[in-house]
C-alpha positions in Angstrom: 46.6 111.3 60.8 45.8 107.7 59.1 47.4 104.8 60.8 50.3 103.0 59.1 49.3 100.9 56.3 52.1 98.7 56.9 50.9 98.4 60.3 47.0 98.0 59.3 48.1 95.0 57.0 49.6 93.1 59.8 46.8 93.7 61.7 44.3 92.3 59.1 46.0 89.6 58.9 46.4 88.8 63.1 42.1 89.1 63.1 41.6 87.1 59.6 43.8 84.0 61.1 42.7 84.7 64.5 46.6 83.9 65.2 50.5 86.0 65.5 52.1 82.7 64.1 49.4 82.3 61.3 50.1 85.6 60.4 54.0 86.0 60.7 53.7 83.0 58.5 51.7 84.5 55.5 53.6 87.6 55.3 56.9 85.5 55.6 58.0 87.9 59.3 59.0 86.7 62.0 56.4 86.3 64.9 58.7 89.0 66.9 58.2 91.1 64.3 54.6 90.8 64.0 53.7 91.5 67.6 55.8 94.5 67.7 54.0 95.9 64.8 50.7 95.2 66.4 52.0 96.9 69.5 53.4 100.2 67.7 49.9 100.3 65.6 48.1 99.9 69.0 50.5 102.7 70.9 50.0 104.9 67.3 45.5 104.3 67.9 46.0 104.9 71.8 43.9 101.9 72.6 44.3 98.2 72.5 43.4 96.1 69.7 42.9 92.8 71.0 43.0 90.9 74.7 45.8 88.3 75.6 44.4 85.4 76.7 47.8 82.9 77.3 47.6 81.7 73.4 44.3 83.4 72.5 44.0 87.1 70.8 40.5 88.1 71.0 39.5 91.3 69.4 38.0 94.5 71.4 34.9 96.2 70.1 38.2 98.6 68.5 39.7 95.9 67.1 36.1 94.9 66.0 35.2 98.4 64.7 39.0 98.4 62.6 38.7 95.6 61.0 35.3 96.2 59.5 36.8 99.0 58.1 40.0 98.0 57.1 38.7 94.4 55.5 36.5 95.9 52.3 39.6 98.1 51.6 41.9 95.2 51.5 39.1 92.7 49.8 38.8 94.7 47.2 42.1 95.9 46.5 43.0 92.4 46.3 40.0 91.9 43.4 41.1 94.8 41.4 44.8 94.2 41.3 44.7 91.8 38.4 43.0 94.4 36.6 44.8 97.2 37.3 47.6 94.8 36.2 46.1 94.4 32.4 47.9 95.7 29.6 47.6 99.0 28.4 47.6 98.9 24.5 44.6 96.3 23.6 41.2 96.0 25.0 41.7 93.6 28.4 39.8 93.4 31.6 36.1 93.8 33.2 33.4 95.4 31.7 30.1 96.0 33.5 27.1 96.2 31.1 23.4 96.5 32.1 20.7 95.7 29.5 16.5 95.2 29.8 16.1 91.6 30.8 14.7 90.0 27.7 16.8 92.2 25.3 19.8 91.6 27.4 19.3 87.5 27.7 18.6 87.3 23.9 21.2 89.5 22.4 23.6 90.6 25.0 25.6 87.7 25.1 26.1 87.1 21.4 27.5 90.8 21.7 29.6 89.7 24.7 31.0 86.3 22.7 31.9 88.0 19.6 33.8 90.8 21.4 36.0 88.3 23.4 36.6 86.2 19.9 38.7 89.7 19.0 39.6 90.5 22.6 40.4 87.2 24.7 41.5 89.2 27.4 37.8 91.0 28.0 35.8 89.8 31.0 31.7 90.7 31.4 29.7 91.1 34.9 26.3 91.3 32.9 23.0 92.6 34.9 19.8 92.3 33.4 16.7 95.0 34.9 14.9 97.8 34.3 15.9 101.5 33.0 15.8 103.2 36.1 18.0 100.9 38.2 20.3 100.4 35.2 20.9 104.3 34.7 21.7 104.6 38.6 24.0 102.1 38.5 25.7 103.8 35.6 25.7 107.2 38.0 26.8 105.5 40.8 29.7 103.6 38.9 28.4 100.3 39.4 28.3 99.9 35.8 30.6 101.0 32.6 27.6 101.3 30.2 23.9 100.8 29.9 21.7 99.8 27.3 18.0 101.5 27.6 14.9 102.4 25.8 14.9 105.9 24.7 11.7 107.3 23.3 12.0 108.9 19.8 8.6 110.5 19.2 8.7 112.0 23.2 12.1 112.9 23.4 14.8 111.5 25.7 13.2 109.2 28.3 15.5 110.2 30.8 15.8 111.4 34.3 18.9 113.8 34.7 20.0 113.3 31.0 22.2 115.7 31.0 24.1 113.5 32.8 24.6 110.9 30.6 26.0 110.5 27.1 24.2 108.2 24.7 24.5 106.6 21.9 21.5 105.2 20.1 21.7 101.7 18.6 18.7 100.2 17.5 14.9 101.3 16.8 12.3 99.4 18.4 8.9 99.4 18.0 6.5 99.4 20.6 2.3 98.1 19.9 -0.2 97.7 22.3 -1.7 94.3 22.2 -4.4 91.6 23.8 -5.2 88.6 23.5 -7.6 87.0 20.3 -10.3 86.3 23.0 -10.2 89.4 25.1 -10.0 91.2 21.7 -13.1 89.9 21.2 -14.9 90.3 24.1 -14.0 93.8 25.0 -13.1 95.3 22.1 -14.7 94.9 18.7 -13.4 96.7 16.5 -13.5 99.9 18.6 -10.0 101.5 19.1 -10.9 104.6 20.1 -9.3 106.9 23.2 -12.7 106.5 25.1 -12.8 102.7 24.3 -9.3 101.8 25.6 -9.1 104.1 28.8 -12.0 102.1 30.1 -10.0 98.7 29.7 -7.7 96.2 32.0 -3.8 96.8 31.5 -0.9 95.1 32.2 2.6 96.5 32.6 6.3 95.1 33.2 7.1 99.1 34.4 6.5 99.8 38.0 5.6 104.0 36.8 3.5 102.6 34.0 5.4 105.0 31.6 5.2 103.2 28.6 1.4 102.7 28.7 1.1 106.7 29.0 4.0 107.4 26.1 1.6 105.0 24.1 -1.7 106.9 24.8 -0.1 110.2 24.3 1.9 109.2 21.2 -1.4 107.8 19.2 -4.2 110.2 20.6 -2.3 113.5 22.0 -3.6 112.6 25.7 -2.8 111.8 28.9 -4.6 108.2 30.5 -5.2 109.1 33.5 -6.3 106.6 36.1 -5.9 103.2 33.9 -7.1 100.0 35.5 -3.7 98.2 35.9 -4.9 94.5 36.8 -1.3 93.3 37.0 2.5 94.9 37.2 5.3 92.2 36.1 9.1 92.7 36.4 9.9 91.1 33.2 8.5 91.5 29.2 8.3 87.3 29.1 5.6 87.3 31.9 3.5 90.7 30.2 3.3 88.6 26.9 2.5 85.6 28.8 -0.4 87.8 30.9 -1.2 88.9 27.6 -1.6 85.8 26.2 -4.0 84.7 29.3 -6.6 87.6 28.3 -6.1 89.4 31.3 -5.7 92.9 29.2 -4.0 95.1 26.7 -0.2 95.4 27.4 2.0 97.7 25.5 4.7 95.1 23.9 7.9 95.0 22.3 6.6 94.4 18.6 9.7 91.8 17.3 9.3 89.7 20.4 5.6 89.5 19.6 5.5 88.9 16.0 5.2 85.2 16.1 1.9 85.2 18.1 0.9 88.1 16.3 1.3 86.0 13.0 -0.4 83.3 15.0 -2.9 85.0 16.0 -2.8 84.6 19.5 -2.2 88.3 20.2 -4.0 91.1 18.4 -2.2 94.7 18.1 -4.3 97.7 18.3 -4.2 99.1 15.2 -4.2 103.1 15.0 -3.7 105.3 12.1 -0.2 106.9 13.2 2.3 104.9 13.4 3.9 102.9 15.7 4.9 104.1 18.6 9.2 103.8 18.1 11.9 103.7 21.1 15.7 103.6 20.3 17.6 101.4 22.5 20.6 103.6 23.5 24.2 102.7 24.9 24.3 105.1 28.0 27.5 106.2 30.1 28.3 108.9 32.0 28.9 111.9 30.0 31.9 113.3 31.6 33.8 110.0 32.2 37.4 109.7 30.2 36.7 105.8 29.0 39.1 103.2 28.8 40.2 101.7 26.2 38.6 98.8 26.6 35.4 101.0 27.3 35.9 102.4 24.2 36.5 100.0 21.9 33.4 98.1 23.0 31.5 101.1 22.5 32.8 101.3 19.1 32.3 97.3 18.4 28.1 97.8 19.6 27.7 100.8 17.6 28.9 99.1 14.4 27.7 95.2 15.1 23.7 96.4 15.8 23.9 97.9 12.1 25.0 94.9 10.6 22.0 93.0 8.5 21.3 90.2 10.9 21.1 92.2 13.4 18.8 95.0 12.6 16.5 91.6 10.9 15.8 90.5 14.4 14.0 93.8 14.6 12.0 94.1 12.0 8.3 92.9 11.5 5.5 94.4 9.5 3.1 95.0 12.6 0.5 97.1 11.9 
């Protein structure tokens, strides 16, 4: 049988303040009626909760052990209350969205800021990382949505998709680039399977997945065995790697095209085309979303097919 609740409150209270009167005072009891609760709650556990000492409580390893399990409940009810107190017929509330770190510092928020100039009453906790974390968090209910790179010429790029229900947004494309001086010096012209197995790589994924899609999608093959000289945990840092000549790094193409255009970077130029990745809005598929869930799903899907949007994506790479 669970404990009183009524009683459980009181008795959060008594450890938070460390004190009867401190805590007949911020339920508005009387102290009277505060110790007797502690007493019935203690009678109702079979063990006592605290030890008088003249004017001093201090907590047993039970009263220890309750109120590390009694203070995340009441922490977090007290959080979610104003929520839970949000109106029902428009959009209002928290919404948890998790994004690739440079696509999610550059866009997201413009996303986020035109939402709220519709729907004042929307809140964001944005997270910025890579695929894999993002789609746990969205299985373990840590976040409402996701956005994450799906591959279109591979199929879906996800673990456990039938999990999740997505909805693609925007096509990406993905070249794999150098610098102009390690171009030079290791490549010459020469962009041929045998070539480019042989050569340094850097990544920003851990699993260096999107260094195999690439190999796979342009030749048919699998590279086994690459030389990865360097793993990053962001896309800034691989361009900036790649931009040191340490090696060829497989690159978002619109947040290259300016050093391509410079010429600081070189793309490897193969005759298929590029290799293309959709980024997807992700949820669970058998969640019932709110309506604040919905409508923001509704608001993305529309707003990344809107012309100055989709022109932040587009570049004539070859």
């Amino acid at each position: 049988m669970l404990p009183d609740f009524n009683r459980l409150k009181v008795f959060y209270h008594i450890y938070a303040l460390n004190s009867i009167v401190a805590a007949a005072n911020r339920l508005h009891l009387s102290q009277p009626a505060i110790s007797q609760q502690l007493q019935k709650l203690e009678a109702e556990l079979k063990i006592p909760l605290f030890t008088r000492l003249h004017k001093k409580l201090v907590p047993t390893a039970a009263g220890e052990r309750l109120f590390t399990l009694v203070e995340p409940f009441v922490d977090k009810l007290q959080n979610e209350i104003p929520y839970i107190r949000q109106p029902m017929d428009r959009p209002s509330g928290l919404l948890r969205i998790g994004a690739p770190r440079e696509f999610g510092k550059e866009y997201l928020p413009k996303f986020c800021s035109s939402f709220r100039q519709q729907y004042p009453d929307v809140t964001f906790n944005l997270r910025f990382e890579e695929s894999v974390p993002l789609l746990d968090g969205v299985r373990d209910g840590a976040l409402d949505y996701a956005l994450v790179d799906v591959f279109l010429n591979q199929g879906e790029f996800l673990d456990n998709s039938n999990i999740f229900s997505v909805d693609p947004l925007i096509k990406e494309e993905l070249i794999l680039v150098c610098s102009q001086s390690y171009y030079k010096k290791e490549i010459c012209g020469d962009h041929s399977f045998r070539n480019l197995v042989k050569k340094d790589f850097i990544t920003d994924d851990d699993e260096h997945n999107v260094l195999i899609q690439w190999f796979k999608h342009h030749f048919r093959k699998t590279a086994e065995n690459l030389n990865i000289v360097m793993t990053l945990d962001s896309h800034e840092a691989l361009i900036s790697g790649i931009k040191l000549g340490m090696g060829l790094g497989v690159a978002s193409a619109h947040l290259v095209w300016q050093e391509v255009q410079q010429g600081k970077v070189i793309p490897i130029a193969i005759a298929r085309e590029n290799m293309v990745c959709m980024i997807s809005l992700v949820q669970l598929q058998d969640k019932v979303p709110t309506l604040t869930e919905k409508t923001f799903r509704d608001f993305m899907i529309v707003g990344t097919q809107k012309a100055e949007v989709l022109e932040w994506f587009q570049c004539a790479v070859p």
